[in-house]
C-alpha positions as CSV (number, residue, x, y, z in Angstrom):
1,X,-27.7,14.5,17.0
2,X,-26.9,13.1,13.4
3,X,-27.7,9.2,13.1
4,X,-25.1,6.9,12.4
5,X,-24.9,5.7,8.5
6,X,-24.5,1.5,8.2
7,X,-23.6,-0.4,5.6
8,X,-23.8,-3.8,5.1
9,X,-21.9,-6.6,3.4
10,X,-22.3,-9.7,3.2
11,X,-22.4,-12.9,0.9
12,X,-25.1,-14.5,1.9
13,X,-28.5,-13.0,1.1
14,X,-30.2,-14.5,4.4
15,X,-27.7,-12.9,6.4
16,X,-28.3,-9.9,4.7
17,X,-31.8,-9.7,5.1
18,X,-31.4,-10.9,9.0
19,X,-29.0,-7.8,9.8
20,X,-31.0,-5.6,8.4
21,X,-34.2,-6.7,10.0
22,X,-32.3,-6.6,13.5
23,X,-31.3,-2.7,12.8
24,X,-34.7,-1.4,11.5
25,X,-35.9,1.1,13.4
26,X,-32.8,1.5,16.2
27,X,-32.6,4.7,17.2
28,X,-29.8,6.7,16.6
29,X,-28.9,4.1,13.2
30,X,-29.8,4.8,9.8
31,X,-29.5,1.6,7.7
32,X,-28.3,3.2,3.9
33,X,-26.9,0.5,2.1
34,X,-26.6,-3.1,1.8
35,X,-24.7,-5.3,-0.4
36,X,-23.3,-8.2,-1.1
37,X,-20.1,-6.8,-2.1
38,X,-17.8,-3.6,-0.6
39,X,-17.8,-2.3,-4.0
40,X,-21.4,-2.6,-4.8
41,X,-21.9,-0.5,-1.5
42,X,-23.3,2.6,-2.3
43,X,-23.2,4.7,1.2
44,X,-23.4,8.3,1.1
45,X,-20.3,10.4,2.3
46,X,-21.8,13.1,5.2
47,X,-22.3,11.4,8.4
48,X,-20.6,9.4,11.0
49,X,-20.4,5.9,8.9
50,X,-20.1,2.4,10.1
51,X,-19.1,-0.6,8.2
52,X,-20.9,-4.4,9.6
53,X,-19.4,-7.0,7.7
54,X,-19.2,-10.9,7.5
55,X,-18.7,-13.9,5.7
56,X,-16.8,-13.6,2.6
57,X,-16.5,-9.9,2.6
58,X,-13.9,-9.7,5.1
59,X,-11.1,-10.9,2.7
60,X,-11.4,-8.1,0.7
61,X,-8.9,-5.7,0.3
62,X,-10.2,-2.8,-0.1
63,X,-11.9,-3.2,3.9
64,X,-8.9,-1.6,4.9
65,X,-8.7,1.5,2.1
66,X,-12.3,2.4,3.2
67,X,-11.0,4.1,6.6
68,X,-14.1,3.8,7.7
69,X,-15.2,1.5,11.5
70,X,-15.5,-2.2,10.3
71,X,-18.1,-4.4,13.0
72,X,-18.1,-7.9,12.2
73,X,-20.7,-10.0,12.4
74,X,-18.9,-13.6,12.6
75,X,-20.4,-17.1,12.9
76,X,-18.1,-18.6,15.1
77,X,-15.1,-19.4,13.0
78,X,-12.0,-18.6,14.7
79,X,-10.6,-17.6,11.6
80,X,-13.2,-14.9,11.6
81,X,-11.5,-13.5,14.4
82,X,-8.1,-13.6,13.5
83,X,-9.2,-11.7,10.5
84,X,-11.3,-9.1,12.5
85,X,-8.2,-8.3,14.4
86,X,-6.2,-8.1,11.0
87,X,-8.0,-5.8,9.7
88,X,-8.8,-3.3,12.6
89,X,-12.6,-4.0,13.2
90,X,-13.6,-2.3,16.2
91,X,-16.1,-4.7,17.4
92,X,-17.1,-8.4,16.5
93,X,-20.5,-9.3,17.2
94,X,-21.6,-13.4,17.3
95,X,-24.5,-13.8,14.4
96,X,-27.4,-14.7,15.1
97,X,-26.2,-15.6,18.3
98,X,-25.1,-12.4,19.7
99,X,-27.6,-10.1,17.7
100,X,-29.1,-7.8,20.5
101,X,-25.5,-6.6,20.9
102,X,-25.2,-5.3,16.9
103,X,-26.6,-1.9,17.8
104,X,-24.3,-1.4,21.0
105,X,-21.5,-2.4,18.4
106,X,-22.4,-0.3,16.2
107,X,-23.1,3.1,18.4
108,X,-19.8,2.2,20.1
109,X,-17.9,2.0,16.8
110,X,-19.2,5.7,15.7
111,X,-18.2,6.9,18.8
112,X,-14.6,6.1,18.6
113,X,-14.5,7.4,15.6
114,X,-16.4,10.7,16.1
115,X,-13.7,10.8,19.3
116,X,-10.7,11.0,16.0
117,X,-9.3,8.1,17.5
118,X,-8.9,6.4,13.6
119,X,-9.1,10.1,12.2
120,X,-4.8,10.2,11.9
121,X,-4.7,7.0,9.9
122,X,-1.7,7.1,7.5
123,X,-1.2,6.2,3.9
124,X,0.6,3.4,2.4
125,X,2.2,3.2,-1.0
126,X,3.9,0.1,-2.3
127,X,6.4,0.3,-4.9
128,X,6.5,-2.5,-7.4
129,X,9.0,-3.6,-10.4
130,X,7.5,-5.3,-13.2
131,X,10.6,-7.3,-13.2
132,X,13.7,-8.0,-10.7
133,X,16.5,-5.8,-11.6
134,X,15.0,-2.5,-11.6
135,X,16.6,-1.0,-8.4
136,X,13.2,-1.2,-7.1
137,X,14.3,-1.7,-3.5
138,X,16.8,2.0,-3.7
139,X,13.6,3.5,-5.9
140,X,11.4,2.8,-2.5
141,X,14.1,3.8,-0.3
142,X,14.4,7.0,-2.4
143,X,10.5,8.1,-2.4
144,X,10.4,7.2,1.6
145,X,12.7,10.0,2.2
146,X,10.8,12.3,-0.1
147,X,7.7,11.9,1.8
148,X,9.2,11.4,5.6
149,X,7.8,8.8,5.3
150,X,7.0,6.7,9.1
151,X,8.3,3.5,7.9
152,X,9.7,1.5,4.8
153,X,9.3,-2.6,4.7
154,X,11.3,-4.6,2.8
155,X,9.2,-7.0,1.9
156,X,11.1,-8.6,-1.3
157,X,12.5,-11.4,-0.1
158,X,15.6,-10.9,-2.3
159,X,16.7,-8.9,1.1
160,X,18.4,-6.5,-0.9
161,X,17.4,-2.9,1.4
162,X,20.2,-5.0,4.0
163,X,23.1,-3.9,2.7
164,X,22.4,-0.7,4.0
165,X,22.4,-2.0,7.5
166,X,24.7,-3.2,9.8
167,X,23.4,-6.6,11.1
168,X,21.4,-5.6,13.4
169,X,18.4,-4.9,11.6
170,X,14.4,-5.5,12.8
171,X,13.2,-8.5,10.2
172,X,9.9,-8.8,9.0
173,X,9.1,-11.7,11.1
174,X,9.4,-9.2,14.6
175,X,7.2,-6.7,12.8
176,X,5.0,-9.7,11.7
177,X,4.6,-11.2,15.3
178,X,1.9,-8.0,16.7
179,X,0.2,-5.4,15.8
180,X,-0.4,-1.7,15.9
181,X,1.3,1.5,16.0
182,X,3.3,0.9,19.0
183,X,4.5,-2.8,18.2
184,X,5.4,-1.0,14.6
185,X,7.4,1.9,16.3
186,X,9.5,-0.6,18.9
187,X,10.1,-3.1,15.5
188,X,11.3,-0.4,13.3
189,X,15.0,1.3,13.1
190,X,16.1,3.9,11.5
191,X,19.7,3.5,9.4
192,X,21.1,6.2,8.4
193,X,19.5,7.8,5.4
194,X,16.4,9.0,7.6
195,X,13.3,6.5,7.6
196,X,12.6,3.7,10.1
197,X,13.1,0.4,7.9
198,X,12.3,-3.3,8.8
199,X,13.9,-6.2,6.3
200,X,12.9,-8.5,4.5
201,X,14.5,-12.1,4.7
202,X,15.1,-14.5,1.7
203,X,14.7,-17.6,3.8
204,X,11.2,-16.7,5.4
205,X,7.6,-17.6,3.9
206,X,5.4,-15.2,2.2
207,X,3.0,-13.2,4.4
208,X,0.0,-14.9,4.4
209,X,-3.4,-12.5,3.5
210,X,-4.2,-11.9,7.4
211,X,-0.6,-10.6,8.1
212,X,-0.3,-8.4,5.2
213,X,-3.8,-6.7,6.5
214,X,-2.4,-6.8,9.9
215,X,0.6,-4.9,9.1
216,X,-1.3,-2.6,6.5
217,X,-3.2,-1.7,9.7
218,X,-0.3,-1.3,11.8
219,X,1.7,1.1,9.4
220,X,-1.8,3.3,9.1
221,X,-1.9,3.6,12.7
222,X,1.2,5.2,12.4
223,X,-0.2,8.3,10.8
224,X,2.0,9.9,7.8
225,X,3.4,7.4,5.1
226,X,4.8,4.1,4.7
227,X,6.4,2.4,2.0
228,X,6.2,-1.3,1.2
229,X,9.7,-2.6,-1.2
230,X,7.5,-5.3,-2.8
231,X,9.5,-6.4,-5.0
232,X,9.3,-8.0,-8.0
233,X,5.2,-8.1,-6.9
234,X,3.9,-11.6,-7.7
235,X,2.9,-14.6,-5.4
236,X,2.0,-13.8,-1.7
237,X,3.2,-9.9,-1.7
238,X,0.1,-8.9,-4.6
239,X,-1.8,-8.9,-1.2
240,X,-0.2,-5.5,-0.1
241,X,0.3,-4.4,-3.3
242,X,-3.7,-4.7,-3.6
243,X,-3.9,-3.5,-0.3
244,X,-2.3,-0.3,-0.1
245,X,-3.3,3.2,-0.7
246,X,-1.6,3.6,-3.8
247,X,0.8,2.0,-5.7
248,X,4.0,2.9,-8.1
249,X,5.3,0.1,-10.8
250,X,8.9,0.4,-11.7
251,X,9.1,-0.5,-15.3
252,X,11.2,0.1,-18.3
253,X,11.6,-0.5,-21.6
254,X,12.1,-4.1,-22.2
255,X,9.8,-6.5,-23.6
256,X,10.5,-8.7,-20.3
257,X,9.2,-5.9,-18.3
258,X,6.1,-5.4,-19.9
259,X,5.0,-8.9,-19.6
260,X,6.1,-9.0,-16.3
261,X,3.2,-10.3,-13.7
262,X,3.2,-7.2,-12.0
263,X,2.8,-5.2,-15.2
264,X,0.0,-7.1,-16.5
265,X,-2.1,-7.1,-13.3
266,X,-1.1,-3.3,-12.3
267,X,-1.6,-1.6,-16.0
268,X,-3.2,2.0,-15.5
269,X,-1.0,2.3,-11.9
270,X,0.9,5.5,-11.5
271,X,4.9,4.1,-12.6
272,X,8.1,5.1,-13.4
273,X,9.9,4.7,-16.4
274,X,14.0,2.7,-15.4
275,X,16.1,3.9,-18.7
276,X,19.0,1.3,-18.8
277,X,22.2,1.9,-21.9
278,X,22.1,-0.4,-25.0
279,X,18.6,-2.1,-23.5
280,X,15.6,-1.8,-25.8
281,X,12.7,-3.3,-27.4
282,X,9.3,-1.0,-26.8
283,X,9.1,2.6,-27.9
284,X,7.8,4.8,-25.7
285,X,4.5,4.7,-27.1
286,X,3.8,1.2,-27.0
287,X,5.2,1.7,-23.7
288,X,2.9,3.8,-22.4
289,X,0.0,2.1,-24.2
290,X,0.8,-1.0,-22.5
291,X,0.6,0.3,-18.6
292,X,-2.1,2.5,-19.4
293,X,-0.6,5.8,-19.5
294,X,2.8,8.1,-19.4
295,X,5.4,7.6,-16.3
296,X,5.3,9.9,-13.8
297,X,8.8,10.5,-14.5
298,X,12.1,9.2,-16.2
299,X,14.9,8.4,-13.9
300,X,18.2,8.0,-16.0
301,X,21.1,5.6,-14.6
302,X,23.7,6.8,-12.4
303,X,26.7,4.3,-11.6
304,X,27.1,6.4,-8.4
305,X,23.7,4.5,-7.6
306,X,26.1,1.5,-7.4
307,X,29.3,2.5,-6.1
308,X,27.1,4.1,-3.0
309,X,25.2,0.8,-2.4
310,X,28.5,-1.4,-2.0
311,X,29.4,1.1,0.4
312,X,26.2,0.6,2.6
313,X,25.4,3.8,1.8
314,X,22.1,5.4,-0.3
315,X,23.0,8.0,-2.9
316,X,21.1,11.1,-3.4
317,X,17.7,10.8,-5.0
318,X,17.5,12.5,-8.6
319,X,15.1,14.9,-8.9
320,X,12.5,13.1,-10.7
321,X,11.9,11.2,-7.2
322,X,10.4,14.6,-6.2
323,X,8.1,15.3,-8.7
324,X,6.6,11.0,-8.1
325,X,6.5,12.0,-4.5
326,X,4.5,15.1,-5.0
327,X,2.0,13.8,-7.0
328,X,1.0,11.4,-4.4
329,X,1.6,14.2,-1.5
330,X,0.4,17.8,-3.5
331,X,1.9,19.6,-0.4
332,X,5.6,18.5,-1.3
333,X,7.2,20.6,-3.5
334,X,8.4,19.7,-6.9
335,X,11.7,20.5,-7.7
336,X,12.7,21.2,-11.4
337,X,15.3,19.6,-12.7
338,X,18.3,21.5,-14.3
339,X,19.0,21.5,-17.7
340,X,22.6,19.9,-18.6
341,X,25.6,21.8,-20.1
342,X,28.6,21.2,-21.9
343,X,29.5,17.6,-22.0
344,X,26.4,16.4,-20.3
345,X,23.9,17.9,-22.1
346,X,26.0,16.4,-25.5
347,X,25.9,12.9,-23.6
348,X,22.2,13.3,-22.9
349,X,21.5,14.1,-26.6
350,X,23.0,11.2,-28.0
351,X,21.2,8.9,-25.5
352,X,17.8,10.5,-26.6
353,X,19.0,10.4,-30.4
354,X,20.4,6.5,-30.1
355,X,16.8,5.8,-28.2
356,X,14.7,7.1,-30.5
357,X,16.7,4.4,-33.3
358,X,16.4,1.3,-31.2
């Protein structure tokens, strides 16, 4: 039987050295890494692989994108705990109170997840807009149809994925108040255009940290994907946007928009490229140079976009939706889009001629 591979992080260097000590020589536990950082954890990728983790490591995001069993080792701080359960540790272990019980923790951990019990953990991908405005919100909606997706969640507190419903829609605060797949699936509702939503709402606080890894926890366990509306992206809702598996900036090309918050802090994420009539002010080069690469794809405006919307209902993503949703998901297919004729294809010349003078 292959031993189980630890890492450690932690902070504080005594801790360290005092976990470590306590799992030399177990058998059935390999100790491979320690650090004092997640990121400085070097910890090799064959082998059942547990995470033990304390102190100021268990704020960091990325806990959560590691998919791998968390065990905390916790000094007694209740916040510890409320964390622990945030972030779907498996086991919280007192330290140095409780140490006989890490390697029980441990073992127990590897087998739940050698039993695939957190082997169907889903994906989530936020969208973000470098600045309100963007149609973020029907951009989200659009890309959680493309990849049937388990969930979408509003949490741009501009509320503006409700007019879509009809009043009787789960708000964040429900989905907020527990945790895990089954709280997530009795929260959600689906309405109308094919993905379970909850909404945000303007009058609520930001999430705090522990919430946002609570739900990020609780959309995983949902298997598939889920898509976070974030938003314009600054204050509170950076959390998730940090904290999910991938992210996609809405952006286009205004000077506004570049300096946005979310562009600045996101530059080298996948995005996609909002083209808005008679708005200019950065060529598509300095575009590109300033996120850190080219968009995924263009999507032109459509005033049926509009017109649909103050009818409660979503229109039809364009095609370039596809090709962002299959380069997250390979498995999608991509679907070309069709070159324009007659009148179109003159309109859509004289927009690319006009852009390329502004």
């Amino acid at each position: 039987m292959e031993p189980t591979v630890v890492g450690i992080v932690h902070a504080d260097d005594g801790v360290r050295r005092g976990l470590s000590e306590r799992l030399e020589g177990e058998q059935g536990i390999l100790l491979a890494a320690v650090a004092a950082r997640l990121a400085d954890l070097q910890l090799p990728e064959a082998g059942t692989r547990v995470l033990v983790v304390g102190g100021a490591a268990l704020d960091d995001p990325d806990l959560v994108r590691a998919h791998l069993p968390i065990v905390v080792a916790a000094s007694g701080r209740i916040a510890e705990a409320r964390t622990a359960l945030a972030i779907g540790a498996a086991d919280l272990v007192g330290w140095p109170r409780d140490a006989n019980e890490l390697p029980a923790a441990i073992r127990r951990a590897a087998a739940e997840r050698s039993g695939g019990d957190r082997g169907t953990q889903g994906r989530v991908v936020a969208v973000v807009g470098a600045r309100g405005g963007l149609g973020t919100t029907t951009v989200a909606a659009w890309l959680a149809q493309a990849l049937h997706a388990q969930a979408l969640i509003e949490l741009d507190p501009a509320g503006s994925l409700a007019s879509y419903a009809d009043g009787a829609e789960p708000m964040l605060a429900s989905l907020l108040s527990g945790t895990g797949a089954e709280h997530a699936r009795r929260t959600l509702r689906e309405i109308g255009f094919g993905v379970p939503v909850c909404f945000g709402e303007p009058t609520m606080r930001e999430p705090e940290a522990p919430a946002v890894r609570a739900l990020l926890t609780s959309l995983r366990a949902l298997g598939g994907w889920s898509v976070i509306d974030a938003g314009r992206g600054d204050g509170g809702r950076l959390a998730a946007v940090r904290g999910a598996d991938l992210r996609l900036l809405v952006a286009c090309d205004e000077v506004a928009a570049v300096r946005g918050v979310a562009a600045r802090r996101l530059a080298g994420t996948p995005w996609v490229r909002r083209s808005f009539a008679r708005r200019g002010g950065v060529a598509a080069r300095d575009l590109a140079d300033a996120l850190g690469g080219a968009p995924l794809a263009t999507i032109e405006p459509d005033p049926g976009v509009a017109r649909s919307a103050d009818v409660g209902s979503l229109a039809a993503a364009p095609a370039a939706i596809a090709t962002v949703a299959a380069s997250f998901d390979p498995s999608l297919p991509v679907v070309r889009a069709v070159t324009p004729r007659g009148v179109r294809a003159i309109g859509a010349r004289l927009r690319t001629a006009f852009g390329a003078l502004r």
